[in-house]
N, C-alpha and C positions, 0 to 999 in steps of 0.2 A: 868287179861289182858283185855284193853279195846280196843276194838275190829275197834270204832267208827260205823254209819252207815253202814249197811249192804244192805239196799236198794236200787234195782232199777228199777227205771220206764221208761214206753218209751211210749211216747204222740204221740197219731196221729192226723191230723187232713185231713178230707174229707169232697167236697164241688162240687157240679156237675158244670161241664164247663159251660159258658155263657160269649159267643162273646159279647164285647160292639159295640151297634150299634151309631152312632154317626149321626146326622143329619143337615150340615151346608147350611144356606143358605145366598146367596150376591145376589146383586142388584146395579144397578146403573141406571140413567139418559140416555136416549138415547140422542146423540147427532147428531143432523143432519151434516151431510157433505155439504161442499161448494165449489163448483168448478165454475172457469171462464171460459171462451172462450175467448180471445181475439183473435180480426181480423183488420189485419193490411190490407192497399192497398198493392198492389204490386208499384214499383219503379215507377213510372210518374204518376200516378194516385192519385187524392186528395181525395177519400173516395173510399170505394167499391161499387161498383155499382151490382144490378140485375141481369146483365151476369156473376157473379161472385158466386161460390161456394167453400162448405166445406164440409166435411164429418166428423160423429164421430166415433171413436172403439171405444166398450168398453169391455174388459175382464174381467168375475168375474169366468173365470171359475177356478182359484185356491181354488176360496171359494164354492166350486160345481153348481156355474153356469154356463155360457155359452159367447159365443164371438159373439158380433154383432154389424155391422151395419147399422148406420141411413139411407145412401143414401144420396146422395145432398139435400144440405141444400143452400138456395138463402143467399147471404151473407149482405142482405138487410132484411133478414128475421123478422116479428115482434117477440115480447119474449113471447106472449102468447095469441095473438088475432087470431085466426083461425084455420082452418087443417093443413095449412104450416107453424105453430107459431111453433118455435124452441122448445118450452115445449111440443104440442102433437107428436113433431118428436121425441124426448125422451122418452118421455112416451110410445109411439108404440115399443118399444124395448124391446124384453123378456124379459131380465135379470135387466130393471127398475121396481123397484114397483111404483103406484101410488103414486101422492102429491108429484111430483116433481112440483116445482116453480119455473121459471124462470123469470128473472128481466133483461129488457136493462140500462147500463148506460145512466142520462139522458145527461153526458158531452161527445163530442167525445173523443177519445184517443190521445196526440199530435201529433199523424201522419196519423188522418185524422179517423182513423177505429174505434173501439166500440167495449163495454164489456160486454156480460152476464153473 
């Protein structure tokens, strides 16, 4: 009587745990952000004149910054010549970092007013 095979075997295998650690990294270009002001006259008036002001908000505090105001700004104001140049009025504002630049258009606007 052949009986075949009679053996059996039982394979273990062990192997101490080890978490893979994985290390991804990204990058990208900063891109600068660009924002206008446009300023129109008011209705009978053919540019804004001196006596004439604006103010900015700006809220970043979604991005855990803070909410503030510029204060009047002259609406004749230059874009970057002096303490009342529309850029160091910006730039005085917490929640700007430095190396803001501000540019006046050099055409008017067709209704008289101007674009930073």
């Amino acid at each position: 009587v052949n009986l075949g095979a009679n053996e059996v075997q039982i394979i273990e295998t062990d192997t101490a745990v080890i978490n893979e650690v994985q290390l991804v990294t990204t990058s990208t270009n900063p891109v600068h952000e660009v924002q206008e002001i446009v300023l129109s006259p008011p209705p009978g008036h053919l540019a804004p004149s001196s006596m004439m002001t604006y103010s900015l908000l700006l809220d970043t505090s979604l991005a855990g910054g803070s909410f503030q105001y510029s204060g009047r700004i002259s609406a004749t104001a230059t874009a970057s010549d002096g303490r009342n140049s529309v850029q160091e009025i910006i730039e005085s504002m917490a929640n700007v970092e430095n190396g803001v630049v501000v540019t006046k258009s050099s055409d008017d606007n067709p209704d008289g007013g101007h674009t930073y």
